[in-house]
TORMI-112527 format. One record per atom (N, C-alpha, C, O): residue in three letters; chain; atom name; z negated, x, y negated. Coordinates in nm, 3 decimals. Example, Ala and Ser with C-alpha at 12.3 -4.5 7.8 and 13.67 -1.06 7.14 Angstrom:
BEGIN
+---------+--------+-------+---------+---------+---------+
: residuo : cadena : atomo :       Z :       X :       Y :
+---------+--------+-------+---------+---------+---------+
:     ALA :      A :     N :  -0.780 :   1.319 :   0.569 :
:     ALA :      A :    CA :  -0.780 :   1.230 :   0.450 :
:     ALA :      A :     C :  -0.780 :   1.320 :   0.330 :
:     ALA :      A :     O :  -0.846 :   1.424 :   0.332 :
:     SER :      A :     N :  -0.708 :   1.285 :   0.225 :
:     SER :      A :    CA :  -0.714 :   1.367 :   0.106 :
:     SER :      A :     C :  -0.787 :   1.290 :  -0.003 :
:     SER :      A :     O :  -0.804 :   1.341 :  -0.114 :
+---------+--------+-------+---------+---------+---------+
REM end
This chain:
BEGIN
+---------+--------+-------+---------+---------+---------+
: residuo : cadena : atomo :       Z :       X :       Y :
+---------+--------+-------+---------+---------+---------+
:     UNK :      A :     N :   9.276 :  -3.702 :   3.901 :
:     UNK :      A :    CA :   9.226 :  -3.751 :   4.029 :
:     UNK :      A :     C :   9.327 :  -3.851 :   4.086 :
:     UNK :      A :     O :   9.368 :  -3.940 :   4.012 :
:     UNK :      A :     N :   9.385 :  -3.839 :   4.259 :
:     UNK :      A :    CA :   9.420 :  -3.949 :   4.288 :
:     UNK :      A :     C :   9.401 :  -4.088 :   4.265 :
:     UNK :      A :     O :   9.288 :  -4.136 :   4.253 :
:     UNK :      A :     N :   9.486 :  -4.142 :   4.260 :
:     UNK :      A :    CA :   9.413 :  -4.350 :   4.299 :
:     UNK :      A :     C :   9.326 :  -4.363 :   4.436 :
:     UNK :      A :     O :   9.374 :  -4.336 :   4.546 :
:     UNK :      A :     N :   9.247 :  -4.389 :   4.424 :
:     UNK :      A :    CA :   9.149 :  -4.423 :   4.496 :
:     UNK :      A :     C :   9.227 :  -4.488 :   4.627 :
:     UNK :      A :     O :   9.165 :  -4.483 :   4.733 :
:     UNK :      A :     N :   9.378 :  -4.558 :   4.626 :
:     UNK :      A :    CA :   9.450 :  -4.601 :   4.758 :
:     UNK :      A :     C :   9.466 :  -4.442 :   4.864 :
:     UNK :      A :     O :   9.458 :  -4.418 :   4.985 :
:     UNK :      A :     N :   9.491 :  -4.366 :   4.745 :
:     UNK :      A :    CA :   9.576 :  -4.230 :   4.803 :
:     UNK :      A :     C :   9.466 :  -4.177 :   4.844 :
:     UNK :      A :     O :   9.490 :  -4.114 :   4.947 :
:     UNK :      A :     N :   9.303 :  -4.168 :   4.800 :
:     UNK :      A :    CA :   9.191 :  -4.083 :   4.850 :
:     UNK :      A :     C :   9.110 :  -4.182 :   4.983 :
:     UNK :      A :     O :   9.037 :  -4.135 :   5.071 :
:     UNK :      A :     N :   9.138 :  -4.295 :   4.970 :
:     UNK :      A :    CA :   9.068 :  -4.407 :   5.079 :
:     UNK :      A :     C :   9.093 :  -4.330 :   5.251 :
:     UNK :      A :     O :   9.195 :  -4.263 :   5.243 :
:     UNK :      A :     N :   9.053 :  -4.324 :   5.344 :
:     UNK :      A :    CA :   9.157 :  -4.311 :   5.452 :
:     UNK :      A :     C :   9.203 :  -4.411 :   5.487 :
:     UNK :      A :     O :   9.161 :  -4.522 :   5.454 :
:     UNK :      A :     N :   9.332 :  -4.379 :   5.586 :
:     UNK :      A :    CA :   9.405 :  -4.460 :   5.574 :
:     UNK :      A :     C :   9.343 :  -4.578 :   5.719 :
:     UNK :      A :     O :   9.389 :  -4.690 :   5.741 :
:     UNK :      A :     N :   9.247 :  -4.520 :   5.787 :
:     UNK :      A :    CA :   9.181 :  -4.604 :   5.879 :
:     UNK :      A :     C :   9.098 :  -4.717 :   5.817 :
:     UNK :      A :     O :   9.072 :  -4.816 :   5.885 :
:     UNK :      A :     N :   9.051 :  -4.705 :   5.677 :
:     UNK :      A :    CA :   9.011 :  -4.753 :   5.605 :
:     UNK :      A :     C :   9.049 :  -4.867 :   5.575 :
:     UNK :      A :     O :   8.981 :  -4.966 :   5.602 :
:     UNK :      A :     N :   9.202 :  -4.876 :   5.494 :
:     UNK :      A :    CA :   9.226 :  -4.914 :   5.438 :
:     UNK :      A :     C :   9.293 :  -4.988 :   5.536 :
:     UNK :      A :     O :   9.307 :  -5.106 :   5.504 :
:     UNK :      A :     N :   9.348 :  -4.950 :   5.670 :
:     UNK :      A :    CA :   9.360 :  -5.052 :   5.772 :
:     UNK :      A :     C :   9.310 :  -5.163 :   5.850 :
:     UNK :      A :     O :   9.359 :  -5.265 :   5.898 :
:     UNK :      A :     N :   9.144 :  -5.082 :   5.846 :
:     UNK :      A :    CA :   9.075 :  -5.198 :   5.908 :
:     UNK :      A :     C :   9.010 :  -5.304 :   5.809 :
:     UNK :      A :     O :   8.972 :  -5.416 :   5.843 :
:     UNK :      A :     N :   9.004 :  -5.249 :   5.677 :
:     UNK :      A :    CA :   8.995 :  -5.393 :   5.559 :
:     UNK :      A :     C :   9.082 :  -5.482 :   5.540 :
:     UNK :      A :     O :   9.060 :  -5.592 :   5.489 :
:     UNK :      A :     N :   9.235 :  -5.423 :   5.599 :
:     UNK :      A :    CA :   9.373 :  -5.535 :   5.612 :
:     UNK :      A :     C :   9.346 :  -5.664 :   5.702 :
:     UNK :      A :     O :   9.379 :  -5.782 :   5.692 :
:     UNK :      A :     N :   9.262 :  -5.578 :   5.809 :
:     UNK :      A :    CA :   9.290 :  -5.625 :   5.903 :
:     UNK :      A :     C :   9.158 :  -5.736 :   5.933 :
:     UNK :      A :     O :   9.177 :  -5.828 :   6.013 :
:     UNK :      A :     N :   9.067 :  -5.726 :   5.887 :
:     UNK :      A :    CA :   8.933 :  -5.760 :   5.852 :
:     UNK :      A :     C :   8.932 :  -5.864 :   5.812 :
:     UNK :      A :     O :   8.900 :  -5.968 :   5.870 :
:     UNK :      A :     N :   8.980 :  -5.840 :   5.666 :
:     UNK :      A :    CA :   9.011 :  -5.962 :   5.583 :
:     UNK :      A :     C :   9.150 :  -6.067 :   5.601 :
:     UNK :      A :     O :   9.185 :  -6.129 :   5.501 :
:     UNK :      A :     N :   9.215 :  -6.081 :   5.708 :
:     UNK :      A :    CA :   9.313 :  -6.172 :   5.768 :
:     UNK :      A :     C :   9.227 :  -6.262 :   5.778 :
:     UNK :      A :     O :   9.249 :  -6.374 :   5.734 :
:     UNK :      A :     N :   9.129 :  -6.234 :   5.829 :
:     UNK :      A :    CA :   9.101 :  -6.403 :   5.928 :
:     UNK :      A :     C :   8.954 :  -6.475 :   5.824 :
:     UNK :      A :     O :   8.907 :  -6.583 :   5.861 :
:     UNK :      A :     N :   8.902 :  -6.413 :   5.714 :
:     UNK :      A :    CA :   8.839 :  -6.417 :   5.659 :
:     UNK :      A :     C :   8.863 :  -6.570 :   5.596 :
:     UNK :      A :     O :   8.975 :  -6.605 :   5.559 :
:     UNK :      A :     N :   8.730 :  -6.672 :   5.587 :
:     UNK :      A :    CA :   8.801 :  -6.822 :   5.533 :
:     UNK :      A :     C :   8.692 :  -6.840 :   5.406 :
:     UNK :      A :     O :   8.668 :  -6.960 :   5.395 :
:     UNK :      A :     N :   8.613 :  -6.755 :   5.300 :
:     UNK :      A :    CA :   8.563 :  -6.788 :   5.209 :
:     UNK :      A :     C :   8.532 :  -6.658 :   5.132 :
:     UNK :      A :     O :   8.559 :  -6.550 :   5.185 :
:     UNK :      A :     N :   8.484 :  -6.664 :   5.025 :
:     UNK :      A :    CA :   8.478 :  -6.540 :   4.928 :
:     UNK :      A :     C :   8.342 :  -6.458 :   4.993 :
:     UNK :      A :     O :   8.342 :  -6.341 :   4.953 :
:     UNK :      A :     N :   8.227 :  -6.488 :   5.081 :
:     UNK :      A :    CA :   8.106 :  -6.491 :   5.121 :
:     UNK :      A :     C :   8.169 :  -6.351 :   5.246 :
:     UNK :      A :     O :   8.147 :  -6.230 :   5.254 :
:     UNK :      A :     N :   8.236 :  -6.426 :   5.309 :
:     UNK :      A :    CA :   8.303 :  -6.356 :   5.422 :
:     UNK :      A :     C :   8.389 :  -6.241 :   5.407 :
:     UNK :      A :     O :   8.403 :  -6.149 :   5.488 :
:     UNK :      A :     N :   8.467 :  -6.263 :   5.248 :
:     UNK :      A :    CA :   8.557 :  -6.168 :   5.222 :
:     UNK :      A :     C :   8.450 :  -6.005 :   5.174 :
:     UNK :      A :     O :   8.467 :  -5.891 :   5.218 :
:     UNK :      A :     N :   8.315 :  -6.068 :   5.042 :
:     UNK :      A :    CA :   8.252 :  -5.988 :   5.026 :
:     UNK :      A :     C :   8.222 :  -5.924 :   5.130 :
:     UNK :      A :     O :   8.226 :  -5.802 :   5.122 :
:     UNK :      A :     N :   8.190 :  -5.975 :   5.232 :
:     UNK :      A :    CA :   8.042 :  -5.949 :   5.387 :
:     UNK :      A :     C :   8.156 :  -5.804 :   5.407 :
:     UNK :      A :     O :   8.124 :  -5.691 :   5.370 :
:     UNK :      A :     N :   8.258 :  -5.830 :   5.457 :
:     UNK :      A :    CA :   8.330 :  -5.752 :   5.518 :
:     UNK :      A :     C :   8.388 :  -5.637 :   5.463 :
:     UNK :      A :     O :   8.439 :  -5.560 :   5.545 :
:     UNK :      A :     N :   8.393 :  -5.604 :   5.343 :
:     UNK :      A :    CA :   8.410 :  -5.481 :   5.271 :
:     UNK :      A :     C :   8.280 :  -5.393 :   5.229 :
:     UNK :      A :     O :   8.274 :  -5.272 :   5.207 :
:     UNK :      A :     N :   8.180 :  -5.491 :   5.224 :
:     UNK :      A :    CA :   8.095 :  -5.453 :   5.224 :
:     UNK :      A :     C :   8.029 :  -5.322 :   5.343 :
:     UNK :      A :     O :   7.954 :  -5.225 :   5.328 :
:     UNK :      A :     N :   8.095 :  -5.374 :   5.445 :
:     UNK :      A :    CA :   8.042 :  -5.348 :   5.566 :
:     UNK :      A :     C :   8.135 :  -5.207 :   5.566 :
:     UNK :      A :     O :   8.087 :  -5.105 :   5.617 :
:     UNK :      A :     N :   8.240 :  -5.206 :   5.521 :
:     UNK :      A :    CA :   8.314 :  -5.066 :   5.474 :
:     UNK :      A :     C :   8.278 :  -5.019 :   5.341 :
:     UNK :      A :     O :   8.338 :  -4.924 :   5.290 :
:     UNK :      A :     N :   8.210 :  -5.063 :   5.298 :
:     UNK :      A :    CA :   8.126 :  -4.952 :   5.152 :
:     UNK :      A :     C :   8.251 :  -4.975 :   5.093 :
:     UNK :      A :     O :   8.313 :  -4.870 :   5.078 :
:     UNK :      A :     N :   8.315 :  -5.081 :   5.050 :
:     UNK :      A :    CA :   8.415 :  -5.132 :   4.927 :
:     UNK :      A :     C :   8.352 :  -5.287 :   4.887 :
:     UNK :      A :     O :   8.286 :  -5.369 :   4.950 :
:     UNK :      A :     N :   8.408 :  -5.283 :   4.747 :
:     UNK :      A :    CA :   8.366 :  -5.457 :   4.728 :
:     UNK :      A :     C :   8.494 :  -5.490 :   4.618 :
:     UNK :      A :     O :   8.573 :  -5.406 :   4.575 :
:     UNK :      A :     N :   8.493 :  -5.651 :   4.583 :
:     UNK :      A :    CA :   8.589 :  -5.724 :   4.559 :
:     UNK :      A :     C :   8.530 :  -5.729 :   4.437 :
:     UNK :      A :     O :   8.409 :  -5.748 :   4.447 :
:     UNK :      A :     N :   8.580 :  -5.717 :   4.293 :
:     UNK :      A :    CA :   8.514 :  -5.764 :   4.175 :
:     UNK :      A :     C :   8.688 :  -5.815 :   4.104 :
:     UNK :      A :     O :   8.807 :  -5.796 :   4.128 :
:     UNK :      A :     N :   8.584 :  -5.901 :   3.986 :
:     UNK :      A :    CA :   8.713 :  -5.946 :   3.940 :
:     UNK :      A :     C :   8.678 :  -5.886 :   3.773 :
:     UNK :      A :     O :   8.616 :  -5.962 :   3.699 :
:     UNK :      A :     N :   8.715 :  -5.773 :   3.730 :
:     UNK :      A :    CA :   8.658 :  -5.726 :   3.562 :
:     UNK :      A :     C :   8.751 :  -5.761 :   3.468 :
:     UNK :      A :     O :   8.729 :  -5.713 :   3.357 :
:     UNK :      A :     N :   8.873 :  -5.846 :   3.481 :
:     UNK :      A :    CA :   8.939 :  -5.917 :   3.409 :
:     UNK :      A :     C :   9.040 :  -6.072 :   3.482 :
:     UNK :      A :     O :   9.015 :  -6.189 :   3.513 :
:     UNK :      A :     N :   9.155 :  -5.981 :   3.481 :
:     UNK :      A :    CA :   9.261 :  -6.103 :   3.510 :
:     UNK :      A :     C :   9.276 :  -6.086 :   3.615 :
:     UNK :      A :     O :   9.359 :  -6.163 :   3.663 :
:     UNK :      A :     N :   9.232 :  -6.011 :   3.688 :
:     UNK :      A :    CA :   9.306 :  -5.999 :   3.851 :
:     UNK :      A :     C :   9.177 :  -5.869 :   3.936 :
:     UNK :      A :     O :   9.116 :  -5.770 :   3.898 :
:     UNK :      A :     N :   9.186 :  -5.936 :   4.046 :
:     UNK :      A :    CA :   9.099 :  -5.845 :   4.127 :
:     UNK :      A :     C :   9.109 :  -5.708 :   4.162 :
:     UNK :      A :     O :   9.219 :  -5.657 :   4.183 :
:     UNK :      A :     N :   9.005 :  -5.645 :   4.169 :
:     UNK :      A :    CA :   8.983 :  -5.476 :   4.214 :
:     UNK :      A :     C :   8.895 :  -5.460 :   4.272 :
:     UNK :      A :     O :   8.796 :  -5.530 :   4.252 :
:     UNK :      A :     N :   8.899 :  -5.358 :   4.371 :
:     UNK :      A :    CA :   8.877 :  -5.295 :   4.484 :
:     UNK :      A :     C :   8.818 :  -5.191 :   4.453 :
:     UNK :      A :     O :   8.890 :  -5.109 :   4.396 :
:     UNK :      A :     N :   8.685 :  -5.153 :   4.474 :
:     UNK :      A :    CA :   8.598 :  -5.019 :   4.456 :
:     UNK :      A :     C :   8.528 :  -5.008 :   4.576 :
:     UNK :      A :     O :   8.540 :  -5.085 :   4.671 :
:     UNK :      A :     N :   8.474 :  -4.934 :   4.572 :
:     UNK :      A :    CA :   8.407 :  -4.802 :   4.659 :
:     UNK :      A :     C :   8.229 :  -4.815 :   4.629 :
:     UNK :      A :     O :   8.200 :  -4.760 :   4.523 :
:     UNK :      A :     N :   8.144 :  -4.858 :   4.681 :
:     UNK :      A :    CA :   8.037 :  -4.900 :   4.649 :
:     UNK :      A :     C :   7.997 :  -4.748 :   4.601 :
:     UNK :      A :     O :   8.059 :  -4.645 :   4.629 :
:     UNK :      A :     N :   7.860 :  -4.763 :   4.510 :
:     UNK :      A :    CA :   7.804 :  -4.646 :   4.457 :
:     UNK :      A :     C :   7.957 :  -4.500 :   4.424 :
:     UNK :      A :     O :   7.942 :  -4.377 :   4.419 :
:     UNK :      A :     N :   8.036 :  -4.549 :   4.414 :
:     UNK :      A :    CA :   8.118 :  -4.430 :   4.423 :
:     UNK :      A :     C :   8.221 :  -4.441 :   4.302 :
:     UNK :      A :     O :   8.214 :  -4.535 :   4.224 :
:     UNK :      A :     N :   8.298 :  -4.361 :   4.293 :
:     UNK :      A :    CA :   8.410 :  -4.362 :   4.165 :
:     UNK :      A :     C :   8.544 :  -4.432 :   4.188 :
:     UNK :      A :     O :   8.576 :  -4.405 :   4.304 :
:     UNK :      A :     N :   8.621 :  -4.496 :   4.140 :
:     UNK :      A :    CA :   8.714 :  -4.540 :   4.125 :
:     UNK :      A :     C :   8.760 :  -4.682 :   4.195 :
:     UNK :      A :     O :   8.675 :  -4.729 :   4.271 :
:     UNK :      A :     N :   8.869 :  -4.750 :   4.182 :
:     UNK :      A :    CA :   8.908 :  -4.899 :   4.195 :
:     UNK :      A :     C :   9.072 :  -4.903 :   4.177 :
:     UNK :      A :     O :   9.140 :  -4.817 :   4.121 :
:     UNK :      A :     N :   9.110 :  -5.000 :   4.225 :
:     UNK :      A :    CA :   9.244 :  -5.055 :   4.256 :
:     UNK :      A :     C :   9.292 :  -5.156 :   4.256 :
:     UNK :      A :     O :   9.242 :  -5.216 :   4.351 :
:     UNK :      A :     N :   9.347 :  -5.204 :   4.217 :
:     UNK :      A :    CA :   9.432 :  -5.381 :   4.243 :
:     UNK :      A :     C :   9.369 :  -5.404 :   4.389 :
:     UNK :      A :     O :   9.365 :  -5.331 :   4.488 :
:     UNK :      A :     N :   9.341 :  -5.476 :   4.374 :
:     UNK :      A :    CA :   9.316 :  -5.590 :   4.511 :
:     UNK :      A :     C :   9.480 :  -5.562 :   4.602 :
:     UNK :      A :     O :   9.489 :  -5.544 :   4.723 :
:     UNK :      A :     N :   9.587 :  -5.565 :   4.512 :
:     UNK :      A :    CA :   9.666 :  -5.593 :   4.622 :
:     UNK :      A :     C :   9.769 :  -5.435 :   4.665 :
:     UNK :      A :     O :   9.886 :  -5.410 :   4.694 :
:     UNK :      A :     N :   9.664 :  -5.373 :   4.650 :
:     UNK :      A :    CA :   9.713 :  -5.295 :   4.701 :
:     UNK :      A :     C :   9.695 :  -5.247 :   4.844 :
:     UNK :      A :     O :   9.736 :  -5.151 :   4.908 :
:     UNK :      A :     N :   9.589 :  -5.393 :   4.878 :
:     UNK :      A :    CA :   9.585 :  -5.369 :   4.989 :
:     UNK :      A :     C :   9.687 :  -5.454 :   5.082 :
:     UNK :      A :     O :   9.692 :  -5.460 :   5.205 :
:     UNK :      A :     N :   9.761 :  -5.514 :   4.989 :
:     UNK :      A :    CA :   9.877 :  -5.636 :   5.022 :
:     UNK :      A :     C :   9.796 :  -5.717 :   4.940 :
:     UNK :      A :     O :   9.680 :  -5.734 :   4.902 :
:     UNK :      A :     N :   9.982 :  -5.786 :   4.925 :
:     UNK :      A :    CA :   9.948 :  -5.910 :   4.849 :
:     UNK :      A :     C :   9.889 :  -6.056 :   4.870 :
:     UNK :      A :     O :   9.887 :  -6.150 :   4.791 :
:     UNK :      A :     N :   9.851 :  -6.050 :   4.979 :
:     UNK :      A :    CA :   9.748 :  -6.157 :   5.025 :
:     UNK :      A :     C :   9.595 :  -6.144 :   4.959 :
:     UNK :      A :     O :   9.507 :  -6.224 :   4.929 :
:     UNK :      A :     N :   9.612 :  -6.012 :   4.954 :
:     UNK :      A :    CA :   9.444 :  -5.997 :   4.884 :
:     UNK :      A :     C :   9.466 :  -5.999 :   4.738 :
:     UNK :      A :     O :   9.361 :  -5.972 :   4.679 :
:     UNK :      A :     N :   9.572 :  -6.022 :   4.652 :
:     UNK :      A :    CA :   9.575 :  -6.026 :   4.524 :
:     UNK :      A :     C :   9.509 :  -6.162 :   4.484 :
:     UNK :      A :     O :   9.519 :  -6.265 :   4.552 :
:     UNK :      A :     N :   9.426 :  -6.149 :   4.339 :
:     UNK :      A :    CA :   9.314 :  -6.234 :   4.378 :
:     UNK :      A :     C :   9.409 :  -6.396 :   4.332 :
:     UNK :      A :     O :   9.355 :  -6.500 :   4.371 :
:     UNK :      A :     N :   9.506 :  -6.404 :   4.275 :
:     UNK :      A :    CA :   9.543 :  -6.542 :   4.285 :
:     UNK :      A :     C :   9.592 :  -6.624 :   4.413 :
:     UNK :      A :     O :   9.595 :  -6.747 :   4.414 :
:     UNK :      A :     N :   9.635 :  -6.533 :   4.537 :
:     UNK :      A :    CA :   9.587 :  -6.595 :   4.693 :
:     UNK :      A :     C :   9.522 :  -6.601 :   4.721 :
:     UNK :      A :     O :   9.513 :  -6.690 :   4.805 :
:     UNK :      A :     N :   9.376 :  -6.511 :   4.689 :
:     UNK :      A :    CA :   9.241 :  -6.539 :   4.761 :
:     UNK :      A :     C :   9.209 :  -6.689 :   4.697 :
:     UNK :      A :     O :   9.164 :  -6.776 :   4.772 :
:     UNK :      A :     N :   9.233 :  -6.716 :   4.555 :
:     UNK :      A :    CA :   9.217 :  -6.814 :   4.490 :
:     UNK :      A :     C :   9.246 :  -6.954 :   4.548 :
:     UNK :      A :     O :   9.178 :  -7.051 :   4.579 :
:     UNK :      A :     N :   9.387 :  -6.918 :   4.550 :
:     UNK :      A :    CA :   9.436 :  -7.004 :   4.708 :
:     UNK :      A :     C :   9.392 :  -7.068 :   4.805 :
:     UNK :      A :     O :   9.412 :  -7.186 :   4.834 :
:     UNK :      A :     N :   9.311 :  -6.963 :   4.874 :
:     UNK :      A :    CA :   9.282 :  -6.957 :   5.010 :
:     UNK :      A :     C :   9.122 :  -6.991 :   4.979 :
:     UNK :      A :     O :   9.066 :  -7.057 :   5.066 :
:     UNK :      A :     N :   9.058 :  -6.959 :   4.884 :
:     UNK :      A :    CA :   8.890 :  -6.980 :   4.905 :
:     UNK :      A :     C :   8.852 :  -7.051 :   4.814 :
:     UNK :      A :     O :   8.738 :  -7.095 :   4.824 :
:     UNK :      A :     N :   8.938 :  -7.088 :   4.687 :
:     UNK :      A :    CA :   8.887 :  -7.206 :   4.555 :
:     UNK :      A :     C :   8.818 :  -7.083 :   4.423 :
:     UNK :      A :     O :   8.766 :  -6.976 :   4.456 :
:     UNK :      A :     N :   8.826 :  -7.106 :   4.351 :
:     UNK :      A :    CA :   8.767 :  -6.963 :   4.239 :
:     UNK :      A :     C :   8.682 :  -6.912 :   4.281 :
:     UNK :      A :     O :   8.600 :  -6.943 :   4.368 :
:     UNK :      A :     N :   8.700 :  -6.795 :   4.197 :
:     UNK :      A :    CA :   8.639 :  -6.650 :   4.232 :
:     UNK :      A :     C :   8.456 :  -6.681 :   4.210 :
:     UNK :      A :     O :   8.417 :  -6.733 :   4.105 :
:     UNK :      A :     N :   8.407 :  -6.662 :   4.267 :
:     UNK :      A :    CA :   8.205 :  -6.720 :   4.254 :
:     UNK :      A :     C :   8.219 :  -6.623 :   4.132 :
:     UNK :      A :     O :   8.286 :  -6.522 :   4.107 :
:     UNK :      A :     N :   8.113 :  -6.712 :   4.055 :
:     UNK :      A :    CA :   8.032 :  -6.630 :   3.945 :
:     UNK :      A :     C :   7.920 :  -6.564 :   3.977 :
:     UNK :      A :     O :   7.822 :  -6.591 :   4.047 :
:     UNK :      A :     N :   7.958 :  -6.452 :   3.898 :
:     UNK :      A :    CA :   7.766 :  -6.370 :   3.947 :
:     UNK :      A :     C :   7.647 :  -6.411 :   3.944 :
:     UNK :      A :     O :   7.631 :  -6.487 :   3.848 :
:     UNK :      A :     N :   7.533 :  -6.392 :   4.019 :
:     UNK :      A :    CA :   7.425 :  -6.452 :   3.938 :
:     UNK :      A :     C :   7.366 :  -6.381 :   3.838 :
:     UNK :      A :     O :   7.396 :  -6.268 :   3.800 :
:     UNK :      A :     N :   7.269 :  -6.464 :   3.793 :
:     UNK :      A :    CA :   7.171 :  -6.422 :   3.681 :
:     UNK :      A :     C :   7.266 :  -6.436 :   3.548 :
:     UNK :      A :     O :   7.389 :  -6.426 :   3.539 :
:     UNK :      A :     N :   7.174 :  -6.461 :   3.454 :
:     UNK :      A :    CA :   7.230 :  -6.490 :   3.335 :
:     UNK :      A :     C :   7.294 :  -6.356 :   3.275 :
:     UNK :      A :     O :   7.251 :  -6.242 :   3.293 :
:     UNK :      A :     N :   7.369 :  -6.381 :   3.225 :
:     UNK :      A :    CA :   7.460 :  -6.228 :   3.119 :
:     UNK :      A :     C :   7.520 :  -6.142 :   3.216 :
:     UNK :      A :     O :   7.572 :  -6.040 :   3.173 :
:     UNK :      A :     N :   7.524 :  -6.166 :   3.352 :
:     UNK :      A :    CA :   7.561 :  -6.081 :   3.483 :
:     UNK :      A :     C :   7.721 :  -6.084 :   3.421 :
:     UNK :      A :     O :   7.772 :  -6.187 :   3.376 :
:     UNK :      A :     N :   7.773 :  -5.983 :   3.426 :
:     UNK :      A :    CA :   7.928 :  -5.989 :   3.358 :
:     UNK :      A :     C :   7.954 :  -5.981 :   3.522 :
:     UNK :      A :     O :   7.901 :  -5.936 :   3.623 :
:     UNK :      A :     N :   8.082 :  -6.062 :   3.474 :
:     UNK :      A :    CA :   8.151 :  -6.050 :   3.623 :
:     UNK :      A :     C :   8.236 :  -5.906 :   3.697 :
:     UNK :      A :     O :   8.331 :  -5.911 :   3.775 :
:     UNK :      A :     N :   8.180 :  -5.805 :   3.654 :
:     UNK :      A :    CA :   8.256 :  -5.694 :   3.718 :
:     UNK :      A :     C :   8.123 :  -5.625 :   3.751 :
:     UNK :      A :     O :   8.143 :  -5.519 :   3.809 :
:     UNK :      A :     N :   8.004 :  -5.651 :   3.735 :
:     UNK :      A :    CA :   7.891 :  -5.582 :   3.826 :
:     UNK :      A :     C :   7.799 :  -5.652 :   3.955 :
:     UNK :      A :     O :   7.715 :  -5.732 :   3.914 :
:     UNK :      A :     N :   7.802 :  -5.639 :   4.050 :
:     UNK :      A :    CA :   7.743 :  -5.670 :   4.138 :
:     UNK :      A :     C :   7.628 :  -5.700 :   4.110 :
:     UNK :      A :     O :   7.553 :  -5.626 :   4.047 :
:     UNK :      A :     N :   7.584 :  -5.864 :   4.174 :
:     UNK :      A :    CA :   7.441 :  -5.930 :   4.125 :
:     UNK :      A :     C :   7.328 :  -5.894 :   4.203 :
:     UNK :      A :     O :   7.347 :  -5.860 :   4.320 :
:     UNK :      A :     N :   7.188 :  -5.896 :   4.146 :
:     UNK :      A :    CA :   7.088 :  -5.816 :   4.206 :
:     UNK :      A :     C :   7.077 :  -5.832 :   4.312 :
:     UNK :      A :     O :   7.103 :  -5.945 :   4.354 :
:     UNK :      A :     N :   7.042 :  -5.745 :   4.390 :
:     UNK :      A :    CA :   7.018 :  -5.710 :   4.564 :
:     UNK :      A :     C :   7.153 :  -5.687 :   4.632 :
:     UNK :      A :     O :   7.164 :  -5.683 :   4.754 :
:     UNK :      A :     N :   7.248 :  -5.673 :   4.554 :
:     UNK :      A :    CA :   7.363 :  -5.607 :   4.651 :
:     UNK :      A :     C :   7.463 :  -5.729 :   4.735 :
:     UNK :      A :     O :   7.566 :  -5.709 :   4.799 :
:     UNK :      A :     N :   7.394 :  -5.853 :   4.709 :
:     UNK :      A :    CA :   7.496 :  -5.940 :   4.801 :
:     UNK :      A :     C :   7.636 :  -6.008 :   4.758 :
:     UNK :      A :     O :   7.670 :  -5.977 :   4.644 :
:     UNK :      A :     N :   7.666 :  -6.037 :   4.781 :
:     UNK :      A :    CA :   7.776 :  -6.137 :   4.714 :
:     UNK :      A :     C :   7.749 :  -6.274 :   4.644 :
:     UNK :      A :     O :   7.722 :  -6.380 :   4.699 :
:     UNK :      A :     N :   7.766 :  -6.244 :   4.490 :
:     UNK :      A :    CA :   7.768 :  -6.365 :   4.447 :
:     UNK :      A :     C :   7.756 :  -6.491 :   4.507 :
:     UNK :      A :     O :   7.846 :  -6.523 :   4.585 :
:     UNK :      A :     N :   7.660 :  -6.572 :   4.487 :
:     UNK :      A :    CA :   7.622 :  -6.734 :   4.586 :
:     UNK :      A :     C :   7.753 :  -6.810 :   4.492 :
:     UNK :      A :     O :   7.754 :  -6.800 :   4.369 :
:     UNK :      A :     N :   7.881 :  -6.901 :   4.580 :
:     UNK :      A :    CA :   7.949 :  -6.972 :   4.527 :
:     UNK :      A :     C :   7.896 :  -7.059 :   4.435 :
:     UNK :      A :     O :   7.778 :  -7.048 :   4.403 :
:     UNK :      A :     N :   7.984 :  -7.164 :   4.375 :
:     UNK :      A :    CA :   7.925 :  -7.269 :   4.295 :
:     UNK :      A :     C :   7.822 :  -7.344 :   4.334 :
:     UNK :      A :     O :   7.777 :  -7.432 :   4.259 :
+---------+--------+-------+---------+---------+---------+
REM end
């Protein structure tokens, strides 16, 4: 199977570039991929990019390196923890929203 960059369209993957420029917190960054049926998880050392309900994921910076998660880090203060207890940080916390910051 392709990487999920190569199967995305590429309108896609433009208007999440473009989306997430002006974006100023992790709340905003979720909201907005969301809104394109992708989300931001972090399942180890560095962020990835999936496809809600769907198969496959990517480096964060493959959407550029602004979205690699040690600039978002940068730019918004650490990555929010999930809620609920034992919530591992690579599954989305109940009801679908974005992790509530610290």
């Amino acid at each position: 199977m392709a990487p999920l960059r190569d199967r995305l369209p590429a309108s896609i993957l433009s208007q999440a570039r473009r989306q997430l420029a002006d974006v100023v917190s992790w709340i905003g960054l979720h909201s907005r991929l969301r809104a394109l049926g992708l989300r931001y998880l972090r399942p180890g050392g560095g962020g990835r990019v999936t496809v809600i309900g769907g198969r496959g994921a990517m480096p964060a910076c493959h959407l550029g390196a602004a979205f690699a998660l040690p600039r978002l880090v940068a730019r918004f203060g650490r990555f929010p923890r999930p809620a609920g207890k034992g919530c591992p940080a690579d599954v989305e916390p109940p009801g679908g929203g974005p992790a509530p910051g610290p």
